[in-house]
Each structure stands twice: as C-alpha cells, then as structure tokens.
Biopython code that builds the backbone (N, CA, C, O; Angstrom):
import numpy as np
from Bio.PDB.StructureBuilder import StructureBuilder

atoms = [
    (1, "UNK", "N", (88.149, 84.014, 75.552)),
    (1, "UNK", "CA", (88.371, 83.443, 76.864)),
    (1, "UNK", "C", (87.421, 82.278, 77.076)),
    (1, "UNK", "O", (86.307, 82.237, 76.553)),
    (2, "UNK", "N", (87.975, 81.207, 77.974)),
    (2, "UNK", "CA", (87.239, 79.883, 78.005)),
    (2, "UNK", "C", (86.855, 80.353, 79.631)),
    (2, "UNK", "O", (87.824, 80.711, 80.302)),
    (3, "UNK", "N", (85.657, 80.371, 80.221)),
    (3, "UNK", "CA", (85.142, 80.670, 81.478)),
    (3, "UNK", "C", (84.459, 79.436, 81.994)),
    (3, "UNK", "O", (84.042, 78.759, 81.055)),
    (4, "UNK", "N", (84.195, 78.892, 83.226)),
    (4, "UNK", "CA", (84.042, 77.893, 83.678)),
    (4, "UNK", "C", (82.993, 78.307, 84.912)),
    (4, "UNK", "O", (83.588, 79.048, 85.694)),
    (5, "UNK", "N", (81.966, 78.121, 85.220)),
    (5, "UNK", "CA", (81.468, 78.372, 86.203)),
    (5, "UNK", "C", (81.731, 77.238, 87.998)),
    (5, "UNK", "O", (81.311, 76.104, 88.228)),
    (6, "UNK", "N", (82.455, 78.055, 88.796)),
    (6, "UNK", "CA", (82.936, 77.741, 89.899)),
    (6, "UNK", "C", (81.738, 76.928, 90.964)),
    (6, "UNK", "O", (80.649, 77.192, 91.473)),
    (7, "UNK", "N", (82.817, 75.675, 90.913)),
    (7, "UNK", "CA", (82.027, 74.615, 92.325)),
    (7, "UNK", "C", (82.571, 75.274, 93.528)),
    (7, "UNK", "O", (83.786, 75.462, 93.592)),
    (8, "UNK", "N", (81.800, 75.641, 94.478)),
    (8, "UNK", "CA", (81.609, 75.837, 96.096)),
    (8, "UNK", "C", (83.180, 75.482, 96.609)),
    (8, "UNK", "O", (83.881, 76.301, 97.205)),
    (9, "UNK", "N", (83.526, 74.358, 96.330)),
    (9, "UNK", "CA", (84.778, 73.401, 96.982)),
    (9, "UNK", "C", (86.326, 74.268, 96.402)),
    (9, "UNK", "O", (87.299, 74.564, 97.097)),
    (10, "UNK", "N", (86.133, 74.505, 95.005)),
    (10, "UNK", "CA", (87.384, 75.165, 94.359)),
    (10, "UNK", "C", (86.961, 76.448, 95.686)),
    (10, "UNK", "O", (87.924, 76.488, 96.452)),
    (11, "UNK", "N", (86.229, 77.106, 95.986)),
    (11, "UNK", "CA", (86.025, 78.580, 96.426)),
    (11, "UNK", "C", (86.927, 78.532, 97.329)),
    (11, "UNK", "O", (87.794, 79.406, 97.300)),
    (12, "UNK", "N", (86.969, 77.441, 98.434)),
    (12, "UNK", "CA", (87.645, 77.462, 99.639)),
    (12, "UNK", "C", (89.164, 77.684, 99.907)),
    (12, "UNK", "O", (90.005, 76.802, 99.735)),
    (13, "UNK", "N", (89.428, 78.910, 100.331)),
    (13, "UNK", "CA", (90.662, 79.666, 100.705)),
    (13, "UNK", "C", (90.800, 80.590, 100.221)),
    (13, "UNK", "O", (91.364, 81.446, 100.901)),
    (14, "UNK", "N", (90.312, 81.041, 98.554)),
    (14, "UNK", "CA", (90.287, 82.247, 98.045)),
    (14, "UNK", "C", (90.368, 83.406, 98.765)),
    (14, "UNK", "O", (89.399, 83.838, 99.388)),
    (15, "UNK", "N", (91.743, 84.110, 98.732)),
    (15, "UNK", "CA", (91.691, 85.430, 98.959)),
    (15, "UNK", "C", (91.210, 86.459, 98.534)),
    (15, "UNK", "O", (91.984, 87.162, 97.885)),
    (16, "UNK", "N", (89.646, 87.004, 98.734)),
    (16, "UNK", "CA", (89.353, 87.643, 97.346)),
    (16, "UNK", "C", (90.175, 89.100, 97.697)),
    (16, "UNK", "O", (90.736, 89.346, 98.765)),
    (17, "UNK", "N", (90.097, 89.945, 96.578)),
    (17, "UNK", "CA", (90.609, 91.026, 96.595)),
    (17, "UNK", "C", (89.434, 92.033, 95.587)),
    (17, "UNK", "O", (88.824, 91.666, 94.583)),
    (18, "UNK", "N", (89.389, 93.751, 96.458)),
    (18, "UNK", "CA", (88.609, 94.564, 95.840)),
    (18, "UNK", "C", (89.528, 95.942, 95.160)),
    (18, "UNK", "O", (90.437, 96.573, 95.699)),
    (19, "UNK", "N", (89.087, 96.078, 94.170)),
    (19, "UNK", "CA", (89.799, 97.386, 93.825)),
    (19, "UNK", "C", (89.390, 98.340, 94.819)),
    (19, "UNK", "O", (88.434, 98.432, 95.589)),
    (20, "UNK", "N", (90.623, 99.159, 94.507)),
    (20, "UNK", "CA", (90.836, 100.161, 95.871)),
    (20, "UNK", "C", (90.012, 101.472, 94.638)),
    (20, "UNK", "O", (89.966, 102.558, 95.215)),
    (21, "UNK", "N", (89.550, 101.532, 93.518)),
    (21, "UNK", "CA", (88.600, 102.368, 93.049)),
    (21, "UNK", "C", (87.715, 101.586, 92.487)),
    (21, "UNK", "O", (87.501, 101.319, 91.304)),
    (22, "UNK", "N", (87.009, 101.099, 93.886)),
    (22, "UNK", "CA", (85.898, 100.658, 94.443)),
    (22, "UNK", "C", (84.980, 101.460, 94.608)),
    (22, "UNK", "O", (85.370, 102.493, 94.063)),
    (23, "UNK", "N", (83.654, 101.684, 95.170)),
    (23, "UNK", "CA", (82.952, 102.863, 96.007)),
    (23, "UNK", "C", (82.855, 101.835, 97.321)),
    (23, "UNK", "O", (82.739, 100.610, 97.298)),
    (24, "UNK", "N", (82.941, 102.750, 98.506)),
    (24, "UNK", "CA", (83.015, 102.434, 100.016)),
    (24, "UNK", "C", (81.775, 101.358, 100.198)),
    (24, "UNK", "O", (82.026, 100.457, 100.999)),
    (25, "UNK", "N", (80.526, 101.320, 99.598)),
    (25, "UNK", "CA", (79.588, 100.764, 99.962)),
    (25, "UNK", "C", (79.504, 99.047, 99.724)),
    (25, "UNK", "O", (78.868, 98.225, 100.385)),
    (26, "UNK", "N", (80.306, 98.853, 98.643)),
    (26, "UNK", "CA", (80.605, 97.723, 98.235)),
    (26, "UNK", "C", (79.247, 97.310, 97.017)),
    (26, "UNK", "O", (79.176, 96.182, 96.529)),
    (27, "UNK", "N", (78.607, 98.025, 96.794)),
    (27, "UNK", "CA", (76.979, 97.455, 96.021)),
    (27, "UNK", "C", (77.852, 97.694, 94.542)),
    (27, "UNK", "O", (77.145, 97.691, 93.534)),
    (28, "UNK", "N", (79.012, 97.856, 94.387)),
    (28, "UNK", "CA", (79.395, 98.015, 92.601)),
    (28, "UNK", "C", (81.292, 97.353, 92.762)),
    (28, "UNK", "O", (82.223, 97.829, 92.111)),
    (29, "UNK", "N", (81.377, 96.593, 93.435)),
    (29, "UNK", "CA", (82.806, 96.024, 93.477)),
    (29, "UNK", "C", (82.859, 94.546, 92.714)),
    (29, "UNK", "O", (82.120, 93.599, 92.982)),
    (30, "UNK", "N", (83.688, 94.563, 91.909)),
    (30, "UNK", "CA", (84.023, 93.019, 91.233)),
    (30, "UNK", "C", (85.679, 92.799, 92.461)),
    (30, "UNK", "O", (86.598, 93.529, 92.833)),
    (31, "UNK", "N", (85.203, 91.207, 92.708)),
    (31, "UNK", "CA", (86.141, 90.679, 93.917)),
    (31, "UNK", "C", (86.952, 89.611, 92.513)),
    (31, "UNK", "O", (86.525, 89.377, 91.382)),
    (32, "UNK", "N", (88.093, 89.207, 93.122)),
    (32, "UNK", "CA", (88.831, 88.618, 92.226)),
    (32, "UNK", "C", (89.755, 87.844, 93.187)),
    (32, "UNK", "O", (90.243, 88.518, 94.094)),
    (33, "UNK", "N", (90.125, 86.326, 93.124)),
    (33, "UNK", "CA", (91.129, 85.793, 93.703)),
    (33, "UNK", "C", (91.425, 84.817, 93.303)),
    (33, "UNK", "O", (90.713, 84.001, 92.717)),
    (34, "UNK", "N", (93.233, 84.714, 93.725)),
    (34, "UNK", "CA", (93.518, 83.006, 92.841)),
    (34, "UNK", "C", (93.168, 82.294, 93.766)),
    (34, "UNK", "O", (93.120, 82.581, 94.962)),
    (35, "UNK", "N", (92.791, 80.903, 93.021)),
    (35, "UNK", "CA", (92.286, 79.534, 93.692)),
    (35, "UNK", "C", (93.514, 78.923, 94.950)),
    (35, "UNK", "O", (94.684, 79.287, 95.068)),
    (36, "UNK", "N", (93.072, 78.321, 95.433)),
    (36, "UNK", "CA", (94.223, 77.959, 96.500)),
    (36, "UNK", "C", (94.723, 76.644, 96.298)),
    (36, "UNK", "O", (95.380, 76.020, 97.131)),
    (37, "UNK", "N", (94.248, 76.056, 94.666)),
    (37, "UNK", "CA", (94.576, 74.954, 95.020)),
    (37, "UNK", "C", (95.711, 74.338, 93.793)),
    (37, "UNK", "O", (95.749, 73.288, 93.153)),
    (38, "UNK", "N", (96.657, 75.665, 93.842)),
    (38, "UNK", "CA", (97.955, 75.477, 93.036)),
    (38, "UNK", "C", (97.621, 75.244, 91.295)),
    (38, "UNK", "O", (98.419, 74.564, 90.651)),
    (39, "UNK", "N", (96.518, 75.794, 90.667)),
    (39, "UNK", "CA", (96.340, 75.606, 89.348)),
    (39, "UNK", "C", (96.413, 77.278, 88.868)),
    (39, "UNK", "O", (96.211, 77.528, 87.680)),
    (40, "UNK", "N", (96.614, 78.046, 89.524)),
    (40, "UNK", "CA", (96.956, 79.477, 88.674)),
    (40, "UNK", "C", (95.554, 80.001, 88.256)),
    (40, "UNK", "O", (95.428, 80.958, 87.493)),
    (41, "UNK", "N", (94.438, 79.279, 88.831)),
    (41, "UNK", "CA", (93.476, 79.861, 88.165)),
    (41, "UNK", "C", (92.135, 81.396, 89.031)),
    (41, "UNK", "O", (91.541, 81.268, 90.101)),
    (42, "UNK", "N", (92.082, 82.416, 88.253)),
    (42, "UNK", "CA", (91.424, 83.439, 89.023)),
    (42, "UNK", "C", (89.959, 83.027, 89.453)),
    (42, "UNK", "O", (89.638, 81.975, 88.900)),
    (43, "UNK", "N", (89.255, 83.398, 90.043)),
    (43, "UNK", "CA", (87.971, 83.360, 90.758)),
    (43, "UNK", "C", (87.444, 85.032, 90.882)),
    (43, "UNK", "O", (87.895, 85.750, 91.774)),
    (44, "UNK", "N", (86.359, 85.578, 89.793)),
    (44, "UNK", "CA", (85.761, 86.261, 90.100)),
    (44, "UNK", "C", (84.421, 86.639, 90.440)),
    (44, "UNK", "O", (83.657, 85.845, 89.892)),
    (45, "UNK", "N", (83.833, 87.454, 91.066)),
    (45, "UNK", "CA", (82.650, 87.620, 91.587)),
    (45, "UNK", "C", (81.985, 89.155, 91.356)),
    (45, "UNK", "O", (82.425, 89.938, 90.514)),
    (46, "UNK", "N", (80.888, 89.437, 92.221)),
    (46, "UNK", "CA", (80.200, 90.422, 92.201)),
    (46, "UNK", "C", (80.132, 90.472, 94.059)),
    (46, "UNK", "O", (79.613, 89.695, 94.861)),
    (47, "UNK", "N", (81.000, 91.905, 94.272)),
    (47, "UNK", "CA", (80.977, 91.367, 96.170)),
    (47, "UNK", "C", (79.589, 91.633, 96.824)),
    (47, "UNK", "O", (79.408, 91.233, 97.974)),
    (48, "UNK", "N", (78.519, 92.339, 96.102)),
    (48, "UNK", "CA", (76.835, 91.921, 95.993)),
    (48, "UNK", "C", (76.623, 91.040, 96.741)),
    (48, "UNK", "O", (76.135, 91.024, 97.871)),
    (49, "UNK", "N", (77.097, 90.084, 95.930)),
    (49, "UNK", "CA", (76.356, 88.917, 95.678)),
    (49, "UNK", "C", (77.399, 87.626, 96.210)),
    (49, "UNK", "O", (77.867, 86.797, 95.431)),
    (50, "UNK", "N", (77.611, 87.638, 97.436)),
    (50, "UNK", "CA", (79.317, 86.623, 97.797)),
    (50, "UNK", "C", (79.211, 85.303, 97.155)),
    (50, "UNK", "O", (80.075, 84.642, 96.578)),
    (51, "UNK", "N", (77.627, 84.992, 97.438)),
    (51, "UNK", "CA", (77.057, 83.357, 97.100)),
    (51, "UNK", "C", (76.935, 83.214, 95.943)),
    (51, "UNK", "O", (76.837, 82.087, 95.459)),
    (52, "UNK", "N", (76.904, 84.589, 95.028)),
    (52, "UNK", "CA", (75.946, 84.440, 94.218)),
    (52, "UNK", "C", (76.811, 83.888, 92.424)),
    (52, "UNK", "O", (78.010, 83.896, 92.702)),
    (53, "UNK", "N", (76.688, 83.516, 91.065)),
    (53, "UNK", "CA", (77.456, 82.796, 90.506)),
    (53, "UNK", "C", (79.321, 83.547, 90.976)),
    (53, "UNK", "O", (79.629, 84.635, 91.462)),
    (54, "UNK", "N", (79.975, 82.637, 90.645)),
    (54, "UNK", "CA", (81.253, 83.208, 90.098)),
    (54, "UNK", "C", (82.227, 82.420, 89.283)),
    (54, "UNK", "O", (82.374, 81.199, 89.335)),
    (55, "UNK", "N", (82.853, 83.232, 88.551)),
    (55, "UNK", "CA", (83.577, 82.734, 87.231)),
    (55, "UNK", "C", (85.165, 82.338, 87.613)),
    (55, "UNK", "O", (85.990, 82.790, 88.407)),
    (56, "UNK", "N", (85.153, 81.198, 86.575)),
    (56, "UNK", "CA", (86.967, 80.963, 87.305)),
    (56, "UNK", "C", (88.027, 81.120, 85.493)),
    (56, "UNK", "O", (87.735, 80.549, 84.442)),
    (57, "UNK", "N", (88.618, 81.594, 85.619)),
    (57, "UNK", "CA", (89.810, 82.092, 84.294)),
    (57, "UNK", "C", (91.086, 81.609, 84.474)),
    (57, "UNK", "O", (91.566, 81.945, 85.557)),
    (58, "UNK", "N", (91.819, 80.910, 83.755)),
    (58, "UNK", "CA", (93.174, 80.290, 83.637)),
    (58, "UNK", "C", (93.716, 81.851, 84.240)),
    (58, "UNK", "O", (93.111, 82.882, 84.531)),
    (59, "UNK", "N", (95.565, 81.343, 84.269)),
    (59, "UNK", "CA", (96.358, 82.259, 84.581)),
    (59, "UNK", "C", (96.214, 83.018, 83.594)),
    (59, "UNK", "O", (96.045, 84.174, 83.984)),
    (60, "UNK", "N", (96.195, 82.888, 82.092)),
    (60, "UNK", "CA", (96.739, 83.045, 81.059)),
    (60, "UNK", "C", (95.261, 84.011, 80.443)),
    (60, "UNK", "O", (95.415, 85.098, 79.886)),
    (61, "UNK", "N", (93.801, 83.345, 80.682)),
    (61, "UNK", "CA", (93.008, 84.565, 80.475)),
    (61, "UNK", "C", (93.312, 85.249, 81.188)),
    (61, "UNK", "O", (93.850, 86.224, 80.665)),
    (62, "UNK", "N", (93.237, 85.308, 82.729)),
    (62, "UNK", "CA", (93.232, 86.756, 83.363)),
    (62, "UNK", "C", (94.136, 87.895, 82.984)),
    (62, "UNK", "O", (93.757, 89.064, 82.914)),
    (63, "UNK", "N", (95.794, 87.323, 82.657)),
    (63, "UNK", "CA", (96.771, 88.205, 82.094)),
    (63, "UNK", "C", (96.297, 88.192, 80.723)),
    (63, "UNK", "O", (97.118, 88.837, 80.069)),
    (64, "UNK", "N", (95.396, 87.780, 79.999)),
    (64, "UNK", "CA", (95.202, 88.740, 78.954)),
    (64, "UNK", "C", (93.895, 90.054, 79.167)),
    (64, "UNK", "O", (93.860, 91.158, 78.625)),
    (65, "UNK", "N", (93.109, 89.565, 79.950)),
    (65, "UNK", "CA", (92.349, 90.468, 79.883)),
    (65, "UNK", "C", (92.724, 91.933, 80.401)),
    (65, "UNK", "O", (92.270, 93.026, 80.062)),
    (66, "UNK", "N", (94.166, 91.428, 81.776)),
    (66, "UNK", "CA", (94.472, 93.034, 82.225)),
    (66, "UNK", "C", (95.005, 93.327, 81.776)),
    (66, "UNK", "O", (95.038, 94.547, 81.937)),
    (67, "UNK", "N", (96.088, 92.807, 80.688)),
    (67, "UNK", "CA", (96.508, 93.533, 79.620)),
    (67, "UNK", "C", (95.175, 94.355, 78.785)),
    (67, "UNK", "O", (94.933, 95.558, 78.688)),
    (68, "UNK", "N", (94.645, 93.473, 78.389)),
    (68, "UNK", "CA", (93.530, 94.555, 77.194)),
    (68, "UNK", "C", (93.058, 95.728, 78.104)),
    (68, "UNK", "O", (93.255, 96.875, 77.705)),
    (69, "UNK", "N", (92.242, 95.443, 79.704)),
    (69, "UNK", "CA", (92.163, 96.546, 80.487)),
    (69, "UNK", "C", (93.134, 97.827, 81.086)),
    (69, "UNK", "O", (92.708, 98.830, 81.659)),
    (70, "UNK", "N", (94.477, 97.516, 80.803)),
    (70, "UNK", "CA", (95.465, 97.945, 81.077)),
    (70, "UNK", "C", (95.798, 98.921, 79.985)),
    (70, "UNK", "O", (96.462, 99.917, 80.273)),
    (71, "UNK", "N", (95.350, 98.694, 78.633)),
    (71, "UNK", "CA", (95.601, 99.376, 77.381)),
    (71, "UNK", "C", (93.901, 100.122, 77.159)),
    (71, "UNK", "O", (93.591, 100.821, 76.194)),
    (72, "UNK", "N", (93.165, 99.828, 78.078)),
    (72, "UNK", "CA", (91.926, 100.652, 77.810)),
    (72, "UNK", "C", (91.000, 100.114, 76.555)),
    (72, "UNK", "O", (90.185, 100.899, 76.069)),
    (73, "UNK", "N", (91.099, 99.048, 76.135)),
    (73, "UNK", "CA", (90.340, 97.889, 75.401)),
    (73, "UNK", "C", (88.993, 97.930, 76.083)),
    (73, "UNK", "O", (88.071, 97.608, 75.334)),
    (74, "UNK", "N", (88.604, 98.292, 77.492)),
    (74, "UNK", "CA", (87.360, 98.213, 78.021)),
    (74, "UNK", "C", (87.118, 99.410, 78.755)),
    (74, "UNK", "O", (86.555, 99.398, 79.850)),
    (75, "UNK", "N", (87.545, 100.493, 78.163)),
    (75, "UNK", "CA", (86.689, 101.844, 78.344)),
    (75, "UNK", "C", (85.925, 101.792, 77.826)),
    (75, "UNK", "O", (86.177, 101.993, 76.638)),
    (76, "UNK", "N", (84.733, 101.568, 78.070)),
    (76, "UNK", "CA", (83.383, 101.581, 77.595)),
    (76, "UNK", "C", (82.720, 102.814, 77.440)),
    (76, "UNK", "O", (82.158, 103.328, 76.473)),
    (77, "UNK", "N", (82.941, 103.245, 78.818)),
    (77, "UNK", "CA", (82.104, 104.794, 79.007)),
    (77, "UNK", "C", (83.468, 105.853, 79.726)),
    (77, "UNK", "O", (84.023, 105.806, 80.824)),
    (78, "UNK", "N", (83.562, 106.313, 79.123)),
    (78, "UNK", "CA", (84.606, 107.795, 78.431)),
    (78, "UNK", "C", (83.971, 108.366, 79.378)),
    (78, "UNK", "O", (82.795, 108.243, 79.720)),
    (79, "UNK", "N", (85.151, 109.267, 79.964)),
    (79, "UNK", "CA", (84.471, 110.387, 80.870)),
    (79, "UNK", "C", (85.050, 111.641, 80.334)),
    (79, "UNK", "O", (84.730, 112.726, 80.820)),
]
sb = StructureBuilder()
sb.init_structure("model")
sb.init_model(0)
sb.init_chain("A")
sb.init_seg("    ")
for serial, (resi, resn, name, xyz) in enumerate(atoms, 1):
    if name == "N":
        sb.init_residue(resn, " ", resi, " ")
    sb.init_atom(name, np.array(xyz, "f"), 0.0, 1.0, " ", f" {name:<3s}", serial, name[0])
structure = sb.get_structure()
C-alpha cells in the first residue's frame, strides 16, 4: 500500500465513521472516512487523537486491505 500523510484542507467534510465493535470510551477506536473531495480516497485516524497524524489510502488500497481483514489476514491475536 502507497500511504500519504493527510493536509488539514483534504480533512474538511470527512464523515468519519467508528466501528460499532468499538469500546464505548472511544480511547481504542480507528475512525475512517472518504474524502469529500470526489477522489475515492479513505482518511484514517486514531479517534484519541482527532488532530493528531492521519493517513489517506486510494479506493483501491482500502478495498484491498478489507478484503485481507475480511479473510482474517490481520488476526494478529487469536482469542
């Protein structure tokens, strides 16, 4: 994946979105939203940290990565 670190200006309109197996407190949620400015591209974060860096991914990484997450490519820790 080619990752790009996000200017302030792309941020503006982002809908972010939290997984709903989240924890309530918000101190462990990754936020995720497409850009608003018609390029298909995702915007993710740490909802921590709203200000703090966030990464932007073509259409085309993000649908690969939830594919690989989708097939369990990033079970890391097995329960």
């Amino acid at each position: 994946m080619h990752s790009v670190p996000a200017e302030t200006a792309e941020l503006a309109g982002v809908a972010w979105h939290i997984s709903t197996h989240s924890d309530s407190s918000g101190a462990s949620c990754v936020e995720a939203g497409v850009l608003a400015d018609d390029t298909e591209r995702v915007a993710v974060r740490h909802s921590h940290y709203p200000d703090g860096p966030t990464i932007i991914y073509t259409r085309r990484e993000w649908e690969a990565f939830l594919a690989g997450a989708k097939a369990g490519e990033f079970d890391f820790f097995e329960s």
